[in-house]
N, C-alpha and C positions, 0 to 999 in steps of 0.2 A: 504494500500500500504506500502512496507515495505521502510525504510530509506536507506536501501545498497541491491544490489543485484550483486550477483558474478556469472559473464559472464566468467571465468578464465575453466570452464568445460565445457564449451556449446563448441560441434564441428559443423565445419562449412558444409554449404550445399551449392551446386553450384543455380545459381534460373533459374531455367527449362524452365522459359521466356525467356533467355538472346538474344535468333535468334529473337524474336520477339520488340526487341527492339526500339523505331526510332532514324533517325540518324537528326542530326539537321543540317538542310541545309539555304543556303539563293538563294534565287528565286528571279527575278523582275517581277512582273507581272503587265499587266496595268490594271487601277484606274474602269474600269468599268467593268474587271471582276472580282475583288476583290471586289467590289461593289455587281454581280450578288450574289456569292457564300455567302457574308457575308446573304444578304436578303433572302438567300431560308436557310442558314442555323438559322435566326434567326423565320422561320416558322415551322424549323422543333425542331429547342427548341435545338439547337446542336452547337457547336465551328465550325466557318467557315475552321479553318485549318484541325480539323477533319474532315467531308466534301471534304474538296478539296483532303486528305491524300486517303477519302475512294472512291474517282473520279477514282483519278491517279493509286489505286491500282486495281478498276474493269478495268482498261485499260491496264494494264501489266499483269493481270488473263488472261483475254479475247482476249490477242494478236492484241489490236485494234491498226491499223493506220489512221493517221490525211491522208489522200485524197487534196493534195495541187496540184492547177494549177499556173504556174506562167503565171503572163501576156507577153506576149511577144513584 
C-alpha cells in the first residue's frame, strides 16, 4: 500500500443508486408488532427494519389497502 495517494485527478461520478436511496424516518409502532416482525425477522436471519422496509414496500408495489370497519 502506498504512503500518499493523489485523488487531485480522479473525476467525479454521480452513484446510479442515489433514487434508491432510504430516507430515514421515525415511526411509532406498538410493542407487539415490533415484537412480531423483530421474531420472524430473527428466523429468517435478517434486520427487522429491513423486513418491515421490505413489508411496506410489497404494499405500495401491490396497491394494497388496510380494509378498516369502525365500530359504530
Amino acid at each position: 500500500m502506498r504512503a500518499h495517494y493523489d485523488f487531485s485527478k480522479m473525476e467525479g461520478v454521480k452513484n446510479p443508486y442515489i433514487k434508491q436511496l432510504k430516507q430515514p424516518i421515525t415511526i411509532r409502532l406498538d410493542k407487539m408488532t415490533v415484537a412480531y416482525f423483530k421474531n420472524l425477522a430473527t428466523e429468517l436471519g435478517m434486520p427487522y427494519q429491513n423486513l418491515i422496509n421490505l413489508y411496506l414496500r410489497d404494499c405500495a408495489v401491490e396497491h394494497r389497502k388496510l380494509a378498516l370497519k369502525w365500530a359504530s
